[in-house]
N, CA and C atoms of all chains as a GROMACS GRO file, in nm:
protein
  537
    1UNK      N    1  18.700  23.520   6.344
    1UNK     CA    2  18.597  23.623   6.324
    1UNK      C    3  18.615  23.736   6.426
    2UNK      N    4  18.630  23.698   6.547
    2UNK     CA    5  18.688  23.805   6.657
    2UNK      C    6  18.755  23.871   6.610
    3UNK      N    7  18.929  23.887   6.538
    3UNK     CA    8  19.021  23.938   6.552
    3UNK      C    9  18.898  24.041   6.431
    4UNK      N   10  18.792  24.029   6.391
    4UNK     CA   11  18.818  24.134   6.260
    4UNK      C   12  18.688  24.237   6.281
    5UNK      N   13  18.648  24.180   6.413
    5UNK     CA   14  18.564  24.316   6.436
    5UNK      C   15  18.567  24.448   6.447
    6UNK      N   16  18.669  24.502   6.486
    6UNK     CA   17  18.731  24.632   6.448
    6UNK      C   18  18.720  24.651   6.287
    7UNK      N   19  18.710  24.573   6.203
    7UNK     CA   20  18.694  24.579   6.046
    7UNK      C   21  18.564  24.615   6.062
    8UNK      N   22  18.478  24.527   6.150
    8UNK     CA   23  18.337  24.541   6.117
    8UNK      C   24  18.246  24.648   6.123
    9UNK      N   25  18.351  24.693   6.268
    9UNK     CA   26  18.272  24.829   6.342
    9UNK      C   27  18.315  24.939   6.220
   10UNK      N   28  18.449  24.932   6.163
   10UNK     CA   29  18.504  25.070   6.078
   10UNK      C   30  18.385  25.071   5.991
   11UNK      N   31  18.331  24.958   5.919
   11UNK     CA   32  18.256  24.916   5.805
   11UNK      C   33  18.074  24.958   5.866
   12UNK      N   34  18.100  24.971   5.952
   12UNK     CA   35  17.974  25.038   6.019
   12UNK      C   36  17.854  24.906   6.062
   13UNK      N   37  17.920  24.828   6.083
   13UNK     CA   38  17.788  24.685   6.039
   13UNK      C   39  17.829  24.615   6.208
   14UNK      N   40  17.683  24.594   6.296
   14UNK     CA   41  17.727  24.512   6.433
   14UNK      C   42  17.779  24.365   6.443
   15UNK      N   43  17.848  24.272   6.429
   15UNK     CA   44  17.864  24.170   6.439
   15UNK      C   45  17.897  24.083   6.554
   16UNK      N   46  17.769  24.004   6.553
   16UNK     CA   47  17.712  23.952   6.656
   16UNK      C   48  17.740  23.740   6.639
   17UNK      N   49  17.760  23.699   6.732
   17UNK     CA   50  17.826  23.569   6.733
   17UNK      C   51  17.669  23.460   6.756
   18UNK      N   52  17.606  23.336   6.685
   18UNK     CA   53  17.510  23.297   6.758
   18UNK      C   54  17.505  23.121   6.812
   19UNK      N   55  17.522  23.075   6.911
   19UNK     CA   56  17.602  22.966   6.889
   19UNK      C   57  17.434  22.864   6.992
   20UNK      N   58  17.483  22.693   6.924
   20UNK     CA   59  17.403  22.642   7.020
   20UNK      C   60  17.400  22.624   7.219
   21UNK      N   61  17.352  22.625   7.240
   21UNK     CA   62  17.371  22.605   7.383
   21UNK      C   63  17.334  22.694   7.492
   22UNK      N   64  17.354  22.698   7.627
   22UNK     CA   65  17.279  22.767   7.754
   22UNK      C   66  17.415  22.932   7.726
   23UNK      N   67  17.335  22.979   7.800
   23UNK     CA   68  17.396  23.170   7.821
   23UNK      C   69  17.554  23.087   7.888
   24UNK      N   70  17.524  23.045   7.983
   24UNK     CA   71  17.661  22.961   8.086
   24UNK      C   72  17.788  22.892   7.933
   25UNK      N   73  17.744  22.809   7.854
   25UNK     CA   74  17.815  22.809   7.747
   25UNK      C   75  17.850  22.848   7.681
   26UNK      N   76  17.794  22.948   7.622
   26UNK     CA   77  17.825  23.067   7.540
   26UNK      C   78  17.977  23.170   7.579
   27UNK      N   79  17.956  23.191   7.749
   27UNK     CA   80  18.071  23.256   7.831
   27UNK      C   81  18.125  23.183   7.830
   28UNK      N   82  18.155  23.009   7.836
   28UNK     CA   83  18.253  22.977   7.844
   28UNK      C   84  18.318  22.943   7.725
   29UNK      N   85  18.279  22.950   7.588
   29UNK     CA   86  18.327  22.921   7.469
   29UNK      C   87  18.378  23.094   7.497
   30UNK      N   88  18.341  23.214   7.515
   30UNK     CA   89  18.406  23.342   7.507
   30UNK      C   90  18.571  23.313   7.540
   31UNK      N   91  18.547  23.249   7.723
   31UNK     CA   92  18.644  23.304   7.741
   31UNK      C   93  18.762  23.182   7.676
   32UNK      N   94  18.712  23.083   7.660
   32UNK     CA   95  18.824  22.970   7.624
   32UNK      C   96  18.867  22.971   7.478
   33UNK      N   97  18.843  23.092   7.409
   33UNK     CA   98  18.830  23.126   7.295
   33UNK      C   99  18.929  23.280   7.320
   34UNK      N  100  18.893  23.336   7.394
   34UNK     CA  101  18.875  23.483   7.385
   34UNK      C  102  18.887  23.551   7.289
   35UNK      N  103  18.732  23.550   7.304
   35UNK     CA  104  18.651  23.637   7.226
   35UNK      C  105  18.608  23.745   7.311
   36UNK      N  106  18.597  23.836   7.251
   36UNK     CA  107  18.507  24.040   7.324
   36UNK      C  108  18.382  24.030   7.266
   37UNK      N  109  18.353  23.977   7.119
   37UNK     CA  110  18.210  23.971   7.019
   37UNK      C  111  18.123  23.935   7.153
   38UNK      N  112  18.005  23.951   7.127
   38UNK     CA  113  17.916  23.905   7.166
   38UNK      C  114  17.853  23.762   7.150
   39UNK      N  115  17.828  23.693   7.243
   39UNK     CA  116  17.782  23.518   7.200
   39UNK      C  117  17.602  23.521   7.236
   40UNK      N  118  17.516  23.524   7.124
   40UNK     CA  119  17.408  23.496   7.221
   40UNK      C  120  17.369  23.358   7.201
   41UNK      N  121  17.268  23.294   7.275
   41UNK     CA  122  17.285  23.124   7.330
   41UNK      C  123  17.134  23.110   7.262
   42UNK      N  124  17.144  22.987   7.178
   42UNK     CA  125  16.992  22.939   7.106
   42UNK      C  126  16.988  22.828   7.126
   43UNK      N  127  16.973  22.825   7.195
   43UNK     CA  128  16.966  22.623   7.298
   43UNK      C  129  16.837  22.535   7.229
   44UNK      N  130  16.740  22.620   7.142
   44UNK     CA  131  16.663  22.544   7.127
   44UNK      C  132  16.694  22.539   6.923
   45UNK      N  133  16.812  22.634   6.899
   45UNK     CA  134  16.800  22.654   6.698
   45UNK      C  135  16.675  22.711   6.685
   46UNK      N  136  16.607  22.802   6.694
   46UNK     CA  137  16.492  22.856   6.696
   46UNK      C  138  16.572  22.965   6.588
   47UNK      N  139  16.667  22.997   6.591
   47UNK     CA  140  16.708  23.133   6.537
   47UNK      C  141  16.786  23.017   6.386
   48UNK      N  142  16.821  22.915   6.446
   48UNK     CA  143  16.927  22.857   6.341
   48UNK      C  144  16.810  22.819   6.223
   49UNK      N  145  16.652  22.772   6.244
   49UNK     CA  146  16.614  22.729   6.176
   49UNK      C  147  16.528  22.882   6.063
   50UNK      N  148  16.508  22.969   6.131
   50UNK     CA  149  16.494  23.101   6.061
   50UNK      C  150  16.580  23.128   5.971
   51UNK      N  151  16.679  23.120   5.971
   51UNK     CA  152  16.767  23.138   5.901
   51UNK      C  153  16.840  23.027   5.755
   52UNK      N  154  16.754  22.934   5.795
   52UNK     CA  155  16.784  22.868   5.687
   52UNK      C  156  16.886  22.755   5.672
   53UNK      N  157  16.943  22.750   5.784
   53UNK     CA  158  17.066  22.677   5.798
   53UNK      C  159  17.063  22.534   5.790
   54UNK      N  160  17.141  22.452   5.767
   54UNK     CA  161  17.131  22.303   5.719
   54UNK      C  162  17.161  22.254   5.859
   55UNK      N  163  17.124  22.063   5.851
   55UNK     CA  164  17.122  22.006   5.950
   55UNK      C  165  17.204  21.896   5.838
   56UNK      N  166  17.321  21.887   5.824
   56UNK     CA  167  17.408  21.811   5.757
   56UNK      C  168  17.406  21.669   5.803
   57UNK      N  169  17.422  21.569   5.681
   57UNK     CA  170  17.467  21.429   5.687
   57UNK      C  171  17.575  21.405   5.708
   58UNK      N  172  17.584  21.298   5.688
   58UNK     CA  173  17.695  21.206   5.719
   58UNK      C  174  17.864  21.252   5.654
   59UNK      N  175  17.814  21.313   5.550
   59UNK     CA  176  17.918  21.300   5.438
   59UNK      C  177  17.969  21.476   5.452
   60UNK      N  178  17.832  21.547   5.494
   60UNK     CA  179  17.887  21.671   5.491
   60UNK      C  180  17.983  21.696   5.633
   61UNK      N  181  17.948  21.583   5.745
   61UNK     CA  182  17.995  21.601   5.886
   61UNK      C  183  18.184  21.554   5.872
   62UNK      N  184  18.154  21.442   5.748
   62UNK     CA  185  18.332  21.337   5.758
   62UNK      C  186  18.371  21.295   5.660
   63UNK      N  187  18.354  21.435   5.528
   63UNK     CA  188  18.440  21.365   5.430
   63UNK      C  189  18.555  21.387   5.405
   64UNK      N  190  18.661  21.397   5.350
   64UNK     CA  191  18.762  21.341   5.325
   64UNK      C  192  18.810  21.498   5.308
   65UNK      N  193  18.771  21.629   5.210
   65UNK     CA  194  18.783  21.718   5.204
   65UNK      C  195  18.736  21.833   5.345
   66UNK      N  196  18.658  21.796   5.400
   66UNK     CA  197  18.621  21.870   5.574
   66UNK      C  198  18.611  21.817   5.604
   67UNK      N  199  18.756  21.736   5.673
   67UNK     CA  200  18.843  21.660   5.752
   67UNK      C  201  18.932  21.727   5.711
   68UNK      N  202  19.006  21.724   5.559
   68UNK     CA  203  19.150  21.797   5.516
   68UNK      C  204  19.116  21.960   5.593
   69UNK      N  205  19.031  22.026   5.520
   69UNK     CA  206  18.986  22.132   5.587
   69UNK      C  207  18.981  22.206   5.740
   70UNK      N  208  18.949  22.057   5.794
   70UNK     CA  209  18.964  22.118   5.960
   70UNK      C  210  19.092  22.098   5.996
   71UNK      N  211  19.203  22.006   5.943
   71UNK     CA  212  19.319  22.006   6.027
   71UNK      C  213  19.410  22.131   5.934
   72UNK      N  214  19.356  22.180   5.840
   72UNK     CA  215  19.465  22.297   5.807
   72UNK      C  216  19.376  22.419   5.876
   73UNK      N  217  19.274  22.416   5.914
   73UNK     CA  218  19.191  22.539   6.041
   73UNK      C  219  19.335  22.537   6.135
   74UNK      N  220  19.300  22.399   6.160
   74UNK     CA  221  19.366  22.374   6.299
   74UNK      C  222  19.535  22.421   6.301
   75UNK      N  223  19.579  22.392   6.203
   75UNK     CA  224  19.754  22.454   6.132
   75UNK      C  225  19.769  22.612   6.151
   76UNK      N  226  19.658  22.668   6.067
   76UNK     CA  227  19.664  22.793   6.068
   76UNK      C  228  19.637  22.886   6.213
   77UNK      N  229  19.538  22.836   6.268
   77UNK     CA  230  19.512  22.917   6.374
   77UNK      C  231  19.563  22.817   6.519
   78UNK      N  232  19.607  22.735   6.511
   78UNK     CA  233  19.632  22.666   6.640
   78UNK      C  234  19.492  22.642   6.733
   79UNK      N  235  19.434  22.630   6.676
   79UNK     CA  236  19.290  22.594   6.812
   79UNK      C  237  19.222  22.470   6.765
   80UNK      N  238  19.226  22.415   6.823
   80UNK     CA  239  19.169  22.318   6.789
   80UNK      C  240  19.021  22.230   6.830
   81UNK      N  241  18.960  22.205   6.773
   81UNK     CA  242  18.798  22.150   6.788
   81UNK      C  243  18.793  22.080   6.946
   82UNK      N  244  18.710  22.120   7.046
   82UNK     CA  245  18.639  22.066   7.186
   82UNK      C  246  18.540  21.991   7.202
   83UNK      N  247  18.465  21.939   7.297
   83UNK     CA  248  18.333  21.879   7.251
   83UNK      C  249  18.258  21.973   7.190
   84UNK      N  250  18.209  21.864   7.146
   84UNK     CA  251  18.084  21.948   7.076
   84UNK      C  252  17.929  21.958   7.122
   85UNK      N  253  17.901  22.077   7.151
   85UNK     CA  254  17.775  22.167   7.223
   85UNK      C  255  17.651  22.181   7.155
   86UNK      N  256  17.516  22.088   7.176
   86UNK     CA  257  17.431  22.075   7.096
   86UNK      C  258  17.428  22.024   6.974
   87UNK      N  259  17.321  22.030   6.904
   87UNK     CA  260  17.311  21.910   6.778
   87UNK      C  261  17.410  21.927   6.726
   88UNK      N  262  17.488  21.776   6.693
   88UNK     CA  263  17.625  21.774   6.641
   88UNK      C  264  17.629  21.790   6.483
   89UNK      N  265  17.504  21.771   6.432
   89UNK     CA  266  17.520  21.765   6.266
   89UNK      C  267  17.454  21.915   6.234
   90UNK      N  268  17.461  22.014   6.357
   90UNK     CA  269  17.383  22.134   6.293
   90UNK      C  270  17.449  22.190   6.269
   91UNK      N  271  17.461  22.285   6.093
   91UNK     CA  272  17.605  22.337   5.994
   91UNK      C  273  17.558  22.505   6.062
   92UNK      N  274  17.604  22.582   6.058
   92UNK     CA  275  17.608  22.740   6.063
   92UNK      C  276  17.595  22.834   5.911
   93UNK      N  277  17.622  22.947   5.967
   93UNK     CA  278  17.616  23.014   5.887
   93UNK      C  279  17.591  23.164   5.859
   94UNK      N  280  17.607  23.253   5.775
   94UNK     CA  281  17.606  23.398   5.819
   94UNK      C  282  17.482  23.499   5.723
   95UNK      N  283  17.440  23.613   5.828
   95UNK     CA  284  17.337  23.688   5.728
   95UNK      C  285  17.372  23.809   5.740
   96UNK      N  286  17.429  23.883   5.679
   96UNK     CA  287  17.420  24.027   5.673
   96UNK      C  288  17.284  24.148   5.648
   97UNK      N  289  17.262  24.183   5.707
   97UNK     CA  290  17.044  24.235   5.792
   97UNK      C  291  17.041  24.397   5.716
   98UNK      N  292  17.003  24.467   5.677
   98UNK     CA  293  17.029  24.612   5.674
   98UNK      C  294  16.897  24.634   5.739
   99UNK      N  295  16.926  24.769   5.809
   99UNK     CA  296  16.777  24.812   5.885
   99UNK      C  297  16.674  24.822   5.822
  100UNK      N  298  16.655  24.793   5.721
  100UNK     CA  299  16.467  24.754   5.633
  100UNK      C  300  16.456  24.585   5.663
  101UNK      N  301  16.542  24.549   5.703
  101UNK     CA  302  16.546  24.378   5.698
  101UNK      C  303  16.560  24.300   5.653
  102UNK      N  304  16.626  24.349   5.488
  102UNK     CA  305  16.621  24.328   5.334
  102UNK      C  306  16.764  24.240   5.440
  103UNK      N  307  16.769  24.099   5.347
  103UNK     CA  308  16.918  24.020   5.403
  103UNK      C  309  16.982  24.059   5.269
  104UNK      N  310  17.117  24.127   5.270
  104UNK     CA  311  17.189  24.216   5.185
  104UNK      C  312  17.282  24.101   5.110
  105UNK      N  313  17.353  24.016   5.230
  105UNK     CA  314  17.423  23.878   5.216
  105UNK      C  315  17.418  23.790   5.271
  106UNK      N  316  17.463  23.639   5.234
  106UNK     CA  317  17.440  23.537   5.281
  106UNK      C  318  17.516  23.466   5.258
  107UNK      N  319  17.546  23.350   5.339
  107UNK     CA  320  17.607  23.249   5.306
  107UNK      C  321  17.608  23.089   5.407
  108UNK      N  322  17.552  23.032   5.368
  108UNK     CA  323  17.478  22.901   5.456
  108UNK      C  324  17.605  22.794   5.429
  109UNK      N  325  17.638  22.739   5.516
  109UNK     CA  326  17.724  22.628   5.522
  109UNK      C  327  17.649  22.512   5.430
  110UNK      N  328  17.744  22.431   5.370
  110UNK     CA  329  17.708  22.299   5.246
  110UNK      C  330  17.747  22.229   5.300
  111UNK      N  331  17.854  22.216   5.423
  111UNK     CA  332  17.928  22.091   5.488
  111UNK      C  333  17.962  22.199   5.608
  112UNK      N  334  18.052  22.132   5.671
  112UNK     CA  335  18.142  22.122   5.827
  112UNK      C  336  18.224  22.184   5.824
  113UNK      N  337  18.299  22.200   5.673
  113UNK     CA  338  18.390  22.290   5.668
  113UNK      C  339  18.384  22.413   5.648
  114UNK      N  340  18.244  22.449   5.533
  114UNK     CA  341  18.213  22.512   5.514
  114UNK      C  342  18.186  22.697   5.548
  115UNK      N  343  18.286  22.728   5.606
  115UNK     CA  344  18.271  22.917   5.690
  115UNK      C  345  18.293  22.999   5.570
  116UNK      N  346  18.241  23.116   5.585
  116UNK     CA  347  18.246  23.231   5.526
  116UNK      C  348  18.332  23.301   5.597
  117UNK      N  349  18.472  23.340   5.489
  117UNK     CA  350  18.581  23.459   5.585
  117UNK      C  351  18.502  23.571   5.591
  118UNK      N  352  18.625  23.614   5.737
  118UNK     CA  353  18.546  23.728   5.724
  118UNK      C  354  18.559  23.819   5.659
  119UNK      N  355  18.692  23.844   5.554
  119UNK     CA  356  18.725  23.930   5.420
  119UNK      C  357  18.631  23.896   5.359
  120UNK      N  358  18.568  23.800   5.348
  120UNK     CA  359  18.436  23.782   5.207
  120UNK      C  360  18.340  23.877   5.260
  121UNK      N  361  18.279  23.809   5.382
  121UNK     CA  362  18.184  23.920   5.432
  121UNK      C  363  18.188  24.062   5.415
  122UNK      N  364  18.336  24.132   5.449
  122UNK     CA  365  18.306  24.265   5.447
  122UNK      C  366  18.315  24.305   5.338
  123UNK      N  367  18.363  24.250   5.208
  123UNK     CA  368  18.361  24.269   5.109
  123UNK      C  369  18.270  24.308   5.031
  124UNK      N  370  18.167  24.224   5.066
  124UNK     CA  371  18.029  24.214   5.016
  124UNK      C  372  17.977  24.287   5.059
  125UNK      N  373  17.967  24.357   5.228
  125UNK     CA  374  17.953  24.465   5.260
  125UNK      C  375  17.964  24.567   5.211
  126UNK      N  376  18.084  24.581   5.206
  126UNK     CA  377  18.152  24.708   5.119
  126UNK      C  378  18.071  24.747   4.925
  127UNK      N  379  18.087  24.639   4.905
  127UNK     CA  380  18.013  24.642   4.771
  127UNK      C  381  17.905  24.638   4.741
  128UNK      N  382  17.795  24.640   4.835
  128UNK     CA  383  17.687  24.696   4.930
  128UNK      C  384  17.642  24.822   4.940
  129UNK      N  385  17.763  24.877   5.011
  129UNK     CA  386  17.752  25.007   5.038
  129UNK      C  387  17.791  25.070   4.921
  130UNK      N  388  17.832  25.040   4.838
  130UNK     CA  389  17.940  25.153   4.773
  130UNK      C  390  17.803  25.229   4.639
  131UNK      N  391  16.378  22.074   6.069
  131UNK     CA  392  16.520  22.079   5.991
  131UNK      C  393  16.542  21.947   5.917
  132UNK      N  394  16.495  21.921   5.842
  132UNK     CA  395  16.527  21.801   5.798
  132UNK      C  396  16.699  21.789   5.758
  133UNK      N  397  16.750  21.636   5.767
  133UNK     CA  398  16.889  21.614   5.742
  133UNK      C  399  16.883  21.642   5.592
  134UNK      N  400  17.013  21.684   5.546
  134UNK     CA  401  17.045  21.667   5.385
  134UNK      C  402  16.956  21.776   5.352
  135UNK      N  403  16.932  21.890   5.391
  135UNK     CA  404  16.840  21.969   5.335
  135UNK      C  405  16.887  22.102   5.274
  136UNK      N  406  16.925  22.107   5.128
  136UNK     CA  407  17.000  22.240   5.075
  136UNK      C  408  16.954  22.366   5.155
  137UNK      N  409  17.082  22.428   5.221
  137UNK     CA  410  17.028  22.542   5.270
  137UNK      C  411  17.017  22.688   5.168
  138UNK      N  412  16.868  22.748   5.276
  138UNK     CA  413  16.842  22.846   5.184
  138UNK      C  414  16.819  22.949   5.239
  139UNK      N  415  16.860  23.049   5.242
  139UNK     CA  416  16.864  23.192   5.319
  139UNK      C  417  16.724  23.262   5.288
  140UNK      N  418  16.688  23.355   5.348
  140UNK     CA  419  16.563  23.378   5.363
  140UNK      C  420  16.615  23.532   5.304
  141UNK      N  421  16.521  23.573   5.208
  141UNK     CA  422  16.541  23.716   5.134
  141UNK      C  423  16.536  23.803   5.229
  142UNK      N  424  16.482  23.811   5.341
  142UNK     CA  425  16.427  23.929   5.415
  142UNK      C  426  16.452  23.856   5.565
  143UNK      N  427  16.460  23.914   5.679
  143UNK     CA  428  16.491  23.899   5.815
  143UNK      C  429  16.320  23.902   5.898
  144UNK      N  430  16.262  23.940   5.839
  144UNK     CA  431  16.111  23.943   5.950
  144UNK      C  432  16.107  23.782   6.022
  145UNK      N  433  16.143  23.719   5.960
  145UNK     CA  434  16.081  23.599   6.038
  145UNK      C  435  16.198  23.555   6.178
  146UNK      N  436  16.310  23.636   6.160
  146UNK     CA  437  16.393  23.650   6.249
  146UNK      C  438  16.394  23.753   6.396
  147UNK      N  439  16.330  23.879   6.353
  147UNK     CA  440  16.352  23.957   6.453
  147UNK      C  441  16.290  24.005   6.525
  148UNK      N  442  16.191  23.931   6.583
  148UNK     CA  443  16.090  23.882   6.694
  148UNK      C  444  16.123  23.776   6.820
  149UNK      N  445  16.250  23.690   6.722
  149UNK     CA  446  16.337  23.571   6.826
  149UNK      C  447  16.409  23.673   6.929
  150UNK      N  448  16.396  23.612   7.042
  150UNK     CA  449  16.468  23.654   7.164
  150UNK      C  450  16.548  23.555   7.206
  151UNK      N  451  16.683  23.575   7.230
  151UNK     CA  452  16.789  23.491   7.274
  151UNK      C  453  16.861  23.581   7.376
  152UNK      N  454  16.900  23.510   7.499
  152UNK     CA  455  16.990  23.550   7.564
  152UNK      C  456  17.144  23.542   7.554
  153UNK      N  457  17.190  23.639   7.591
  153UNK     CA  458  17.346  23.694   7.569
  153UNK      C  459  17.388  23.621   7.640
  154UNK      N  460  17.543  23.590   7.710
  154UNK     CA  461  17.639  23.531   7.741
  154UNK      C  462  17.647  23.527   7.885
  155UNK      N  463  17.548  23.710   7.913
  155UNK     CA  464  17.558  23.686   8.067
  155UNK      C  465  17.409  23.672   8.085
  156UNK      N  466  17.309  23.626   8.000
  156UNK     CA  467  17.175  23.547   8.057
  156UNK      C  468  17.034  23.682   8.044
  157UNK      N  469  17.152  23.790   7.948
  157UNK     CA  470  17.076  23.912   7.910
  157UNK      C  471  17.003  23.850   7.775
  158UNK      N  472  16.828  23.906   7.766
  158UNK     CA  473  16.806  23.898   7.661
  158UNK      C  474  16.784  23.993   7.556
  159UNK      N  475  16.796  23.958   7.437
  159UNK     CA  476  16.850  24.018   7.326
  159UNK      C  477  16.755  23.982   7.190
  160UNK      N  478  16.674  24.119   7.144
  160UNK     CA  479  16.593  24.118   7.064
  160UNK      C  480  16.622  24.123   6.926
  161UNK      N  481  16.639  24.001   6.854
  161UNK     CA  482  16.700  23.999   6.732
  161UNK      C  483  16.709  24.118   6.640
  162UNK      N  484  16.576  24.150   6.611
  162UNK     CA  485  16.539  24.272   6.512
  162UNK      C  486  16.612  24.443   6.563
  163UNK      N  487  16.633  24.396   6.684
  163UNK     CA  488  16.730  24.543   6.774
  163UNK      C  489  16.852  24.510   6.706
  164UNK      N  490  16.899  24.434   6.690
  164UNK     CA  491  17.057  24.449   6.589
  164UNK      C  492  17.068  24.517   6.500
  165UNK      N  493  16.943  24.534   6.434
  165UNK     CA  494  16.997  24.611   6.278
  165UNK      C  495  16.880  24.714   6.285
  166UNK      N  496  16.814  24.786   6.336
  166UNK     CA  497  16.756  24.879   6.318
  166UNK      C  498  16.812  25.037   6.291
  167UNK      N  499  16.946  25.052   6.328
  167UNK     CA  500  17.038  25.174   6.274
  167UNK      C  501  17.131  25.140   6.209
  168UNK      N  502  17.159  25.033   6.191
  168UNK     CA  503  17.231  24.989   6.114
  168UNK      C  504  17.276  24.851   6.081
  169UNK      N  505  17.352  24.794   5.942
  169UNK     CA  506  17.332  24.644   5.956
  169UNK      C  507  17.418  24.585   5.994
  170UNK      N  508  17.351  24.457   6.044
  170UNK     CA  509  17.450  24.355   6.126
  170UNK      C  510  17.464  24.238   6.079
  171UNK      N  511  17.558  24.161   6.074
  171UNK     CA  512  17.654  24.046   6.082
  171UNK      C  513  17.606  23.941   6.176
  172UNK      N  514  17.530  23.853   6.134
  172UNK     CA  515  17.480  23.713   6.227
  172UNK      C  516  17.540  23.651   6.228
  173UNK      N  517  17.638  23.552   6.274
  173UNK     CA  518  17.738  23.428   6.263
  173UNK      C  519  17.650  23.349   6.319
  174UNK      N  520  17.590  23.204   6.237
  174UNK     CA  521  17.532  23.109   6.350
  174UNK      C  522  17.646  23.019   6.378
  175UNK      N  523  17.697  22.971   6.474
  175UNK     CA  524  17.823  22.896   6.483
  175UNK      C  525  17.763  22.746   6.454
  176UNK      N  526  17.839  22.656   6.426
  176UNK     CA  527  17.797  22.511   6.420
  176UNK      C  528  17.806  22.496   6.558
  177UNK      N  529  17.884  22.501   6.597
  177UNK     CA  530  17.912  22.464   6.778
  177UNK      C  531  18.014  22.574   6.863
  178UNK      N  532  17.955  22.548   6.996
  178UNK     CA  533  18.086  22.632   7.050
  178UNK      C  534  18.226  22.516   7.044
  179UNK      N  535  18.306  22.594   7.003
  179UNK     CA  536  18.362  22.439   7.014
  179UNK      C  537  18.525  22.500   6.961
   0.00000   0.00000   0.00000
């Protein structure tokens, strides 16, 4: 998602990173990541549960398809999964905001594997705007 | 949050941009200030990880 913020900024839209855990974690997922985005820290999901986001089972955390899923993440981009920082079964997910507050797009994780590229996103953006 | 619970996006952001979260360096950061000139891109991450 980092490498495509320069997409985001051309596309005129802020994209902002929101992850579980303390401000201190957040910098250190930045830099062990390096990432430039912004990380802000929701240690309590206060923001995750506004948003709608799932708190996945068993099946969405280790099935057979996100498991296949994470080790071709892991192929493609070489990084591979660390401990894991706050509730372990809590899924993510993305909202695209326009300044009336109207959510333009969405897309809520169904499982573990589950991300929205970020070509989808701006896409939808784009087709948004147009 | 209940487990197993189909997620469902919320049509509209009000119930979001009143949350205050702090930034990376312990700055806080007023949700609804993201998109007021323009719109923004939320990523909730599953984990830092």
């Amino acid at each position: 998602m980092d490498r495509a913020r320069s997409d985001f900024k051309a596309a005129g839209v802020k994209l902002v990173l929101i992850g579980q855990g303390t401000p201190r974690q957040a910098a250190e997922f930045r830099r062990r990541q390096g990432i430039q985005l912004p990380v802000l820290a929701d240690h309590d999901r206060v923001s995750y549960k506004a948003a709608g986001t799932k708190v996945g089972g068993v099946t969405d955390l280790f099935s057979p398809q996100t498991v296949a899923k994470g080790l071709l993440a892991t192929a493609r981009t070489g990084r591979t999964q660390t401990r894991t920082v706050g509730h372990p079964s809590q899924l993510g997910g993305t909202l695209v905001i326009a300044p009336d507050a109207r959510v333009m797009w969405s897309h809520l994780a169904q499982d573990a594997s589950d991300n929205a590229p970020p070509e989808e996103i701006l896409g939808a953006i784009r087709e948004a705007a147009a | 949050m209940p487990a197993g619970r189909y997620p469902r996006p919320p049509s509209r952001a009000d119930g979001l941009a009143e949350i205050v979260l702090p930034d990376q360096d312990g700055h806080d950061v007023r949700l609804g200030d993201l998109w007021t000139d323009r719109p923004a891109a939320l990523v909730w991450l599953r984990h830092y990880g």
